[in-house]
Each structure stands twice: as structure tokens, then as C-alpha cells.
C-alpha positions, 0 to 999 in steps of 0.5 A: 482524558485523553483526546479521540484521534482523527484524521489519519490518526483515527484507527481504521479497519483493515480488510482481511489480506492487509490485516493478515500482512500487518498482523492487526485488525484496525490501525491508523492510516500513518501506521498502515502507510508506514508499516508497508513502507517498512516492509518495502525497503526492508525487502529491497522493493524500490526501483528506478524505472517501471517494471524495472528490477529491484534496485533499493531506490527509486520512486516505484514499488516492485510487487513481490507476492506478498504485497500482490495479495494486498495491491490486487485490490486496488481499482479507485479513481482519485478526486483528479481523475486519476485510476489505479486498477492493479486488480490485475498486477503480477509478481515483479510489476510495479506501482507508483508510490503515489498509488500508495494512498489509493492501495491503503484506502481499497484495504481499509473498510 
């Protein structure tokens, strides 16, 4: 018999918008990361600079319209403190990809 997954293995909930943009109802949190890492870099969505322009590189996240309905839920603050609000994020801003972990845990029930 097969072991139940745990950790970051153990599927999750998805909240209705990130289950719509994965096309899945529950997966593990790996998956979630990886799959929105896919779809980043498939679509170019990586920049150098804050709120700079797409350049397919970089350690910042444009946020097109389809990740704005997924990152628009975002309001945490980390165990050192640190907040991500992106509850007001418009087209073509960016995030930090170490907000990523705060935006997968705001979609995730």
C-alpha cells in the first residue's frame, strides 16, 4: 500500500479563480508552484526590475490578466513579518518571486 503524501506533496484545496486557471480542484502545493511557473515563462512574465517591462528573465513577476485574478487575493504576512497585500495589483505590476509562496497559500483553502 502505497504511502499518503504529506508536506508539500499532500494535495490541497484550490479556491475557485486558481482552480479555474489550473483546470483542478485539488493538487499538491509543488504542482500548484510549478504549474504557475510554467505558465510564467511560457508567457514571458519575468522582468529584471520592479514594474519593468517583460523581459523573460529576472527575479519579478509581471502580472498579466490572468495571474491579476489569481494574485488579487493575496493579503498575508509571513512568520518574519513580512506583508503581501496584492489585493490591489494592476495589469503589468510586479511581485516578488518570494511572494509566490504567500500568493499559492491565499488560493489554497
Amino acid at each position: 500500500m502505497a504511502e499518503e503524501p504529506k508536506g508539500l506533496n499532500k494535495p490541497v484545496t484550490l479556491k475557485a479563480d486558481l482552480a479555474a486557471f489550473l483546470g483542478a480542484s485539488a493538487l499538491p502545493r509543488t504542482e500548484i508552484t510549478k504549474n504557475l511557473w510554467d505558465y510564467i515563462k511560457k508567457n514571458g512574465l519575468q522582468t529584471k526590475t520592479e514594474n519593468g517591462a517583460p523581459e523573460n528573465a529576472g527575479k519579478y513577476i509581471v502580472t498579466d490578466a490572468k495571474l491579476l485574478t489569481i494574485f488579487r487575493h493575496t493579503n498575508s504576512t509571513s512568520k518574519s513579518g513580512n506583508v503581501t497585500d496584492l489585493r490591489n495589483i494592476k495589469e503589468g505590476q510586479t511581485i516578488n518571486m518570494m511572494q509566490m509562496a504567500a500568493v499559492v497559500g491565499a488560493n489554497v483553502e
